[in-house]
Each structure stands twice: as structure tokens, then as C-alpha cells.
Short mmCIF file of the C-alpha atoms (twelve columns), coordinates in Angstrom:
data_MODEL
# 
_entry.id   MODEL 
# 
loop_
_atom_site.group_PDB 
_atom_site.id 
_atom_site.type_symbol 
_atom_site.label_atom_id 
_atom_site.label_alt_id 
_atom_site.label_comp_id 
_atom_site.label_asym_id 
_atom_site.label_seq_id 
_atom_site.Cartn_x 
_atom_site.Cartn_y 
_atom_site.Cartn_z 
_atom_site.pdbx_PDB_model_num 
ATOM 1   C CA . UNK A 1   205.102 -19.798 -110.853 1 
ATOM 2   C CA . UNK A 2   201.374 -20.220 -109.791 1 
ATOM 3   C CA . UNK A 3   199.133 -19.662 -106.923 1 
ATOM 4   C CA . UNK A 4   197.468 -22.588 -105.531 1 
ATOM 5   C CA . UNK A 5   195.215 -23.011 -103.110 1 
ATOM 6   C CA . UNK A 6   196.182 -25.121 -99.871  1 
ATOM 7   C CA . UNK A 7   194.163 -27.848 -98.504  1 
ATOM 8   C CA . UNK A 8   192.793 -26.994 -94.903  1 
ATOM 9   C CA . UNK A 9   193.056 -30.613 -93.834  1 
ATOM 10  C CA . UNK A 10  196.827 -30.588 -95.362  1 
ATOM 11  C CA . UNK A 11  198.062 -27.470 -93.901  1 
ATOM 12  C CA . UNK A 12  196.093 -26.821 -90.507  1 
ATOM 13  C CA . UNK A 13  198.266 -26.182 -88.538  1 
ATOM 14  C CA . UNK A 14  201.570 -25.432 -90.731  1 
ATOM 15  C CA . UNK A 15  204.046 -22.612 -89.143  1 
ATOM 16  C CA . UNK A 16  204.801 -19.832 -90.881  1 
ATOM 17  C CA . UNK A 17  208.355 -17.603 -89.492  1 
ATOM 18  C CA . UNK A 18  208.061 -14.099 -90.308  1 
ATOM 19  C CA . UNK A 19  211.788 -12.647 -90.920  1 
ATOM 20  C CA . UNK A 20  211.938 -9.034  -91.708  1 
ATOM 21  C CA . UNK A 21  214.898 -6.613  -90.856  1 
ATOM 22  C CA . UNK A 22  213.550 -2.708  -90.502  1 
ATOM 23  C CA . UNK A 23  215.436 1.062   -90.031  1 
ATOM 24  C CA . UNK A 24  212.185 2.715   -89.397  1 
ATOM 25  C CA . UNK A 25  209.191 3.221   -87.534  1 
ATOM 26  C CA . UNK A 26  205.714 4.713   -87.440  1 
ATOM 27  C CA . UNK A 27  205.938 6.508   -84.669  1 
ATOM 28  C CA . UNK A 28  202.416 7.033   -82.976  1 
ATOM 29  C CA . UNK A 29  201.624 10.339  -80.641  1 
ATOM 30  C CA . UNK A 30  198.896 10.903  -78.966  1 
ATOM 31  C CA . UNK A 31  197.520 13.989  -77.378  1 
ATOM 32  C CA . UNK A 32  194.325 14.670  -75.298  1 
ATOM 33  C CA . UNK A 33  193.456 18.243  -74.363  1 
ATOM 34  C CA . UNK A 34  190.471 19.536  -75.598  1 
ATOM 35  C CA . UNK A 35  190.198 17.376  -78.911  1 
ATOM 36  C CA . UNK A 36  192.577 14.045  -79.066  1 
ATOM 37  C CA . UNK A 37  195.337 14.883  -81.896  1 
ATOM 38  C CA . UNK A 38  196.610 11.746  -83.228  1 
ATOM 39  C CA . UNK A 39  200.400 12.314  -85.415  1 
ATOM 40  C CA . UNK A 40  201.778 9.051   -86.885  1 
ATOM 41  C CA . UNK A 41  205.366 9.260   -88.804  1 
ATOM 42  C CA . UNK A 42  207.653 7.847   -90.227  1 
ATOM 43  C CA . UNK A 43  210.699 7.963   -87.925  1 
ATOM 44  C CA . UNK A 44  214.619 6.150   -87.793  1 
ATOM 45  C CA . UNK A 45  215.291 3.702   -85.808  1 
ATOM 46  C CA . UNK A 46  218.448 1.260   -85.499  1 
ATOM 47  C CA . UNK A 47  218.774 -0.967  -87.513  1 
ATOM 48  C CA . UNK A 48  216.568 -3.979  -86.354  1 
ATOM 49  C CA . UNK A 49  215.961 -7.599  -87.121  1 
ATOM 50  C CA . UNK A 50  212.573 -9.119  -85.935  1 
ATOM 51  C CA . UNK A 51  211.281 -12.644 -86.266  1 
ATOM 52  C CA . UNK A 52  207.974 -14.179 -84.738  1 
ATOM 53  C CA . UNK A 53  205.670 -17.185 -85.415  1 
ATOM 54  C CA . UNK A 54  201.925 -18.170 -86.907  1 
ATOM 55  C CA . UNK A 55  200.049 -20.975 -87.915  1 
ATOM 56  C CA . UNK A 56  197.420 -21.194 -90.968  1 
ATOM 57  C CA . UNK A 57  193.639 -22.179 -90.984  1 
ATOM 58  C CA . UNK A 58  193.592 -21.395 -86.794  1 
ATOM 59  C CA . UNK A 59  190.237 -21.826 -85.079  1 
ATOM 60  C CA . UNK A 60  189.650 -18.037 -84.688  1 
ATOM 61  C CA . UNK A 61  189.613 -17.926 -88.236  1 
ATOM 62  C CA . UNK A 62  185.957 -17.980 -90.119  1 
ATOM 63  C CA . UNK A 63  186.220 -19.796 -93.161  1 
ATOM 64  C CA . UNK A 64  189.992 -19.507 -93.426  1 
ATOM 65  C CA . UNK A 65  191.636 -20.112 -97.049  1 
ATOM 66  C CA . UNK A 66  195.509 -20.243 -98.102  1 
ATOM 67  C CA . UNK A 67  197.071 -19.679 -101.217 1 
ATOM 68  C CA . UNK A 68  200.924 -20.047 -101.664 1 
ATOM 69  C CA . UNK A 69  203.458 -20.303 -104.632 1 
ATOM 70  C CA . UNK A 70  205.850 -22.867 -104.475 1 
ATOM 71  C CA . UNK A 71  209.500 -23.163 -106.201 1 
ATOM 72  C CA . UNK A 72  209.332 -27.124 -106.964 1 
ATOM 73  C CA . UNK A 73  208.105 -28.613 -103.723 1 
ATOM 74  C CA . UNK A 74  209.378 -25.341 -100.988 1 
ATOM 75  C CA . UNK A 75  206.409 -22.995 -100.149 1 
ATOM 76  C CA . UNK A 76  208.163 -19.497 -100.981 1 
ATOM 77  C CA . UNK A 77  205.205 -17.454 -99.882  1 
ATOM 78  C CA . UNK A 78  201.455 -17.843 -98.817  1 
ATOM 79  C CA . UNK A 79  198.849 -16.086 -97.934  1 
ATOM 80  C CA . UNK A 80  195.452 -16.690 -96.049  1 
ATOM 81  C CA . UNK A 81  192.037 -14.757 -95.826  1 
ATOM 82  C CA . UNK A 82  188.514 -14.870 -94.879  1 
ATOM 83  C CA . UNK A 83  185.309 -13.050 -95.343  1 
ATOM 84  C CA . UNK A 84  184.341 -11.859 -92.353  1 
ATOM 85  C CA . UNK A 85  180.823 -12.385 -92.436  1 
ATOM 86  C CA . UNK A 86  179.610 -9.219  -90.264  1 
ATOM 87  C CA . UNK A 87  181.403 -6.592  -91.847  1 
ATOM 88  C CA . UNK A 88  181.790 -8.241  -95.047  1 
ATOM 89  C CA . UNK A 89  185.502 -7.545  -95.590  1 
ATOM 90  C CA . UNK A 90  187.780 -10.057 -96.438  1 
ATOM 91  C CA . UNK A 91  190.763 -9.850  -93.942  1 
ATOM 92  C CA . UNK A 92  194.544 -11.108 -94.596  1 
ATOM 93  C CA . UNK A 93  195.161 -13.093 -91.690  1 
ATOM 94  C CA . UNK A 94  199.007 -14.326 -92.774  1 
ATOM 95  C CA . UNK A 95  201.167 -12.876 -95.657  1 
ATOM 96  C CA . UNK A 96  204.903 -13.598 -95.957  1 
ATOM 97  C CA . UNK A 97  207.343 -14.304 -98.434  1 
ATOM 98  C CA . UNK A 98  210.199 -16.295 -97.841  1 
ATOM 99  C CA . UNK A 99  213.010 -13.871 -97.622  1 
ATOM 100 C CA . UNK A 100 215.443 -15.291 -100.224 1 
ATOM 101 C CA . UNK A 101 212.990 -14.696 -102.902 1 
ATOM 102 C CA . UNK A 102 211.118 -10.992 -101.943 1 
ATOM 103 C CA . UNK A 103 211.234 -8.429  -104.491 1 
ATOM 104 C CA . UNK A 104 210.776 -10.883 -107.563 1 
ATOM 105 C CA . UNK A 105 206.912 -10.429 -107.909 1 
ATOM 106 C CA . UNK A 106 205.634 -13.177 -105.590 1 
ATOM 107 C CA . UNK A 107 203.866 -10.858 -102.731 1 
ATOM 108 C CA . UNK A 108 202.282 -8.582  -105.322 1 
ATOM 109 C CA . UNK A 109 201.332 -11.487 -107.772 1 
ATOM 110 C CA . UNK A 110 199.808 -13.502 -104.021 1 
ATOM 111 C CA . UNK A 111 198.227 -9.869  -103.417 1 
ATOM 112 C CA . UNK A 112 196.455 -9.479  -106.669 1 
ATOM 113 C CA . UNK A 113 194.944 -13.410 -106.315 1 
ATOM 114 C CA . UNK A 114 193.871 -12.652 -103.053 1 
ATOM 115 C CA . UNK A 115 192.187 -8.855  -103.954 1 
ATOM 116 C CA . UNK A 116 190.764 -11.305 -107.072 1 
ATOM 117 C CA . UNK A 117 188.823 -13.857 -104.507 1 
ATOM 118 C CA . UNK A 118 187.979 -11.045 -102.315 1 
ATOM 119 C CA . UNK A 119 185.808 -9.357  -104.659 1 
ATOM 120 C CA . UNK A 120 184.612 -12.454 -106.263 1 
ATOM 121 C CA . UNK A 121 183.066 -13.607 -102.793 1 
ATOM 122 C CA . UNK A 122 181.550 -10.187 -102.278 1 
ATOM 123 C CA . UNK A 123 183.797 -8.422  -99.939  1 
ATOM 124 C CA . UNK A 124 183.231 -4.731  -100.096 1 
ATOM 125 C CA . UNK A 125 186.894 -3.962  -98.609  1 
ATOM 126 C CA . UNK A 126 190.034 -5.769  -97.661  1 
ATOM 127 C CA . UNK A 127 191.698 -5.600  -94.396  1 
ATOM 128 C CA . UNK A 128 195.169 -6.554  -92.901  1 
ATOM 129 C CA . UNK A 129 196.942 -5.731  -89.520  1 
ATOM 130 C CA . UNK A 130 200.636 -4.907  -89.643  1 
ATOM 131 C CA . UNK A 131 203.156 -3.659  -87.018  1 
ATOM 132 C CA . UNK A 132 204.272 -0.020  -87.233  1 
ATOM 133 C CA . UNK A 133 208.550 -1.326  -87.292  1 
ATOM 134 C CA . UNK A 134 207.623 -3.639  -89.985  1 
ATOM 135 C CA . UNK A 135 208.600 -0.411  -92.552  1 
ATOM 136 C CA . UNK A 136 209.529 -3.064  -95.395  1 
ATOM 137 C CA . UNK A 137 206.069 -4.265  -95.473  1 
ATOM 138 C CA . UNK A 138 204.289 -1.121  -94.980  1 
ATOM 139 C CA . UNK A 139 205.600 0.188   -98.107  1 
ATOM 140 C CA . UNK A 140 204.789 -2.660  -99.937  1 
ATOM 141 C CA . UNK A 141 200.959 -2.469  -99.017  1 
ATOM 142 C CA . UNK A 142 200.855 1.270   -99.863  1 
ATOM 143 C CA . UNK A 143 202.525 0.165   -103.633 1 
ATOM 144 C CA . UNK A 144 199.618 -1.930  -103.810 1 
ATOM 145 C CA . UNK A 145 196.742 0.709   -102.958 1 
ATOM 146 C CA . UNK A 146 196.137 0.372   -99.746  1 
ATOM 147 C CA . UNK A 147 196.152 3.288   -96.684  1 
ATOM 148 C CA . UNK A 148 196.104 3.703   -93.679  1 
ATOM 149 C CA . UNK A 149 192.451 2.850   -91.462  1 
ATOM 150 C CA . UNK A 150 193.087 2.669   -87.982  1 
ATOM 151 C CA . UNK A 151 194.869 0.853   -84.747  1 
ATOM 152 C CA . UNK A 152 194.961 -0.450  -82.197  1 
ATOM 153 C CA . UNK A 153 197.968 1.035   -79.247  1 
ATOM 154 C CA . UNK A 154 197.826 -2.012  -76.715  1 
ATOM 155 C CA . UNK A 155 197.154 -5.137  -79.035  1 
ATOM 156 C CA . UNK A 156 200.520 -6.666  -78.347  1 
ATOM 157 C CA . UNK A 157 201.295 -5.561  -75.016  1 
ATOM 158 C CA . UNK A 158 200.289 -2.679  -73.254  1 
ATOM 159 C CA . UNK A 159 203.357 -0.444  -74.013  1 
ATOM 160 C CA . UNK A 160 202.978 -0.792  -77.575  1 
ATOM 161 C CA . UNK A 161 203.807 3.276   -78.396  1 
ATOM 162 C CA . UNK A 162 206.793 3.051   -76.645  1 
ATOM 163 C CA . UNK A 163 208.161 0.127   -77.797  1 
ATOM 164 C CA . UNK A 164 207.545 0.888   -81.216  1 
ATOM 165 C CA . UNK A 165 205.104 -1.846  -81.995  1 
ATOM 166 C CA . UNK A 166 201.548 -0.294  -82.745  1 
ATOM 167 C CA . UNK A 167 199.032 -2.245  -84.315  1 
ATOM 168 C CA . UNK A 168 198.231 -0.901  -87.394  1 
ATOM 169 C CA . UNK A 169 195.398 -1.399  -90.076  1 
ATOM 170 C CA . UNK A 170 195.637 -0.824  -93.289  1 
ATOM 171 C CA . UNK A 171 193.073 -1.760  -96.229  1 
ATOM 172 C CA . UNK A 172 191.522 -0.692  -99.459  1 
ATOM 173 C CA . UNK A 173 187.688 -0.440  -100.886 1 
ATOM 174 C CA . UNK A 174 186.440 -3.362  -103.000 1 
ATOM 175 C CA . UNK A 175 183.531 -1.232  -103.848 1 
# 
């Protein structure tokens, strides 16, 4: 199968459902005494199915471009970037892969295309946010060389430590 780009015009617009089951989480502590000590690990959880909505080529998004794989005319993944002009790293905006065909190649051959563009249009380091319960995906960006930069504790709501849902970054140098 191959990567193709998707028209903006086509595909503004076009909702994407992100399915992922997890068992784990990265549990973030924080402590403040004299020094802040930040601890983030891996941790069990019940088992725990979570589902939740995008769109590609939003407003928000400078310069926004999509690249999916399709099996005959069903989109079976996708993926969508930008450079960010500023900092000039190219940020994964939306990533998924339609369950029913994970593990066969698809996210890490969308991953390599994307890393490919990325450092074609300059981008000294790539960037994506991902939710500390999404285990499943974690792992898969670590396989593919990226760690651990930073996050962000009340991006979703403000009791994102304790309900297990910490924005975290993740990313890799270009450069």
C-alpha cells in the first residue's frame, strides 16, 4: 500500500475516531519542597477502552498536510503535520490507524513518510502530544525513536494527574 497525500479542499474537515483500549498508565507525581521532583511511571490500571474525536486541516493548524494509506477506497490510517514556523519543528497534529489493521506496518511506514517531509522542509525536530493512558501508542513512538520532552498537567481538564490523562510530549531531533 502507499502513502498519499490528501487534498485540503477534499478532506477539510473529515473526522477521524480514535479507538484504543489501554491496561496502563504514566502515572505523573509531582513534588515541591525545596526543588520540584517530577516521577513519571509506568503504572496498571483496569483495563480501559477510550474513544474521542478530531478533524483534519483545522484552522489552528499552520500549513496543515495529511497523508493516509488506503485499502481500495477505506482510509486505514492518516496522518497530518505542519512546520511550525517559530520553532521550526514539524508537529503531528493527528495519527491513527484504523484498528482492524494496527500492527501490519501502516503507522510505522505513515511515521517514516512523515519524519521524510519533516526533514525535507527543514524541521530541526518533530513533535507530537499524546495522553499518558494511551500506553499502546506510547510504546509505539518510543519503537520509533522518539522520548519523552515535556507536558502539560491541566491541558484537558484541570484534574488531569488524577484522572490519569496528562498531556504528554514526546519527539525526536531532525538535526
Amino acid at each position: 500500500m502507499k502513502v498519499v497525500e490528501l487534498s485540503k479542499t477534499e478532506y477539510k474537515g473529515y473526522e477521524l475516531e480514535y479507538e484504543y483500549m489501554t491496561r496502563f498508565h504514566y502515572a505523573v507525581v509531582i513534588k515541591k519542597k525545596k526543588d520540584i521532583v517530577i516521577t513519571i511511571k509506568k503504572k496498571k490500571m483496569k483495563k480501559t477502552e477510550k474513544t474521542f474525536k478530531d478533524r483534519l486541516f483545522e484552522d489552528y493548524i499552520e500549513d496543515p498536510k495529511a497523508y493516509a494509506i488506503f485499502d481500495k477506497k477505506k482510509m486505514i490510517g492518516v496522518i497530518e503535520g505542519s512546520l511550525e514556523s517559530w520553532s521550526k519543528r514539524y508537529r503531528i497534529w493527528n495519527f491513527v490507524v484504523d484498528k482492524r489493521y494496527r500492527k501490519e506496518g501502516y503507522g510505522k511506514e505513515l511515521f517514516a513518510h512523515v519524519v521524510a517531509i519533516a526533514k525535507k522542509e527543514g524541521a530541526r525536530a518533530l513533535i507530537l502530544e499524546v495522553q499518558s493512558c494511551n500506553e499502546p501508542a506510547i510504546s509505539f513512538y518510543m519503537k520509533q525513536g522518539l522520548h519523552f520532552v515535556g507536558m502539560d498537567t491541566m491541558s484537558y481538564t484541570n484534574n488531569d494527574i488524577e484522572s490519569k490523562e496528562v498531556r504528554l510530549e514526546f519527539g525526536m531531533r531532525l538535526k
